[in-house]
C-alpha positions in Angstrom: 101.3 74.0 78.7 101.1 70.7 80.6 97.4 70.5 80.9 97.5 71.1 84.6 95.2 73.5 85.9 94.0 74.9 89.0 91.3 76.5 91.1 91.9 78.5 94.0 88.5 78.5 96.7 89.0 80.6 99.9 86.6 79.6 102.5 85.5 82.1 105.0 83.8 80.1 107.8 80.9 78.0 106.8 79.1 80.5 105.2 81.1 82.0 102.5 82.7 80.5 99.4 84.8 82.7 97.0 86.5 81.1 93.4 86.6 81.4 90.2 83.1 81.3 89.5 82.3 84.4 92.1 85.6 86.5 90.5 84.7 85.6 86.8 81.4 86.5 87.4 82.8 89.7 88.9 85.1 90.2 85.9 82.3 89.5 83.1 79.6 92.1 85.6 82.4 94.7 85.0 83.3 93.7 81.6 79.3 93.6 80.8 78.0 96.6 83.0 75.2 93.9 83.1 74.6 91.5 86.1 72.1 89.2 83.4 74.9 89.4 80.4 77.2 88.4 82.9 75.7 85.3 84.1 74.5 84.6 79.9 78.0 84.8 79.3 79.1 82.1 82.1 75.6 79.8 81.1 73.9 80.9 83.9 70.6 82.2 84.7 69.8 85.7 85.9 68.3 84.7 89.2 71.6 82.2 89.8 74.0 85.4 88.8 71.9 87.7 91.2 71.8 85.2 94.4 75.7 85.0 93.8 76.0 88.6 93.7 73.4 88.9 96.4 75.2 86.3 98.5 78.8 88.5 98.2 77.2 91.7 98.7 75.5 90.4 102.3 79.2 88.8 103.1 81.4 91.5 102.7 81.8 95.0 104.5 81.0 97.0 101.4 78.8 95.8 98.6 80.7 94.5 95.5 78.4 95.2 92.7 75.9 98.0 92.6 72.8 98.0 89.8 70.2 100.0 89.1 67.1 99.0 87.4 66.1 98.6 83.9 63.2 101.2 82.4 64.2 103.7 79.7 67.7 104.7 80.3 68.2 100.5 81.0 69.9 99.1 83.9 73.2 97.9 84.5 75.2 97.0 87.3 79.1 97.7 88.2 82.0 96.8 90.4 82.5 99.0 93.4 85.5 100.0 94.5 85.5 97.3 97.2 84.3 95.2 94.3 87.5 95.7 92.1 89.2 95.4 95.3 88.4 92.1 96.5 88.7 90.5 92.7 92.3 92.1 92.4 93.3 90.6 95.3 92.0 87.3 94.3 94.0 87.3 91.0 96.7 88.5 92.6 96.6 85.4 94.6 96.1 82.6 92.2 99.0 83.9 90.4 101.3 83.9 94.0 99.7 80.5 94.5 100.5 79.4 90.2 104.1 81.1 90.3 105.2 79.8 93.6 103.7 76.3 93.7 104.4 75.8 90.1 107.9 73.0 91.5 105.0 71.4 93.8 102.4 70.8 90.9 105.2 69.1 88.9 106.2 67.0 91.3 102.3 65.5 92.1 102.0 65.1 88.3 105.1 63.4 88.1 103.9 60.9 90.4 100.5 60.3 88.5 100.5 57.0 86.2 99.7 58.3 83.1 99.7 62.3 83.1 96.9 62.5 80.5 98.1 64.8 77.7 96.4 68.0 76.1 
């Protein structure tokens, strides 16, 4: 591995961002079936994790994550179907975007001074 690394952000409009923090937290929320284990896992706080998924939930068509709340059976939260959708696309596009501009990421590095090593 060169070092190289990249990070795709779609931007819908002004008013929605989606990268790799929204689909890892997706990814950890399924991973976790917890919304606050999630965000623990990233270094975030609860209330930051919950505005994001708040924030996604309000921009899409279909909710992404659903939760119920804690009491004696506990909580926990989980990918909807729209949910695994959208973050399956999303991979599926930084690897298009890795695998086909891999010749055009060379060829900036190539033109940097120093490429800084590993």
């Amino acid at each position: 591995m060169d070092g190289t690394r990249m990070r795709l952000r779609l931007y819908f409009g002004d008013d929605l961002m989606f990268g790799p923090g929204k689909a890892d937290l997706l990814d950890l929320i399924a991973a976790e079936g917890s919304i606050s284990a999630a965000g623990r896992r990233m270094g975030m706080s609860y209330k930051r994790a919950w505005t994001l998924v708040e924030e996604m939930n309000a921009a899409f068509t279909e909710p992404l994550v659903v939760s119920s709340r804690g009491g004696a059976q506990g909580g926990g939260a989980a990918l909807t179907a729209a949910g695994q959708a959208v973050l399956a696309h999303y991979r599926r596009l930084e690897a298009i975007v890795a695998d086909q501009g891999a010749d055009q990421i060379a060829a900036i590095r190539q033109r940097l001074k120093a490429a800084p090593t590993d």
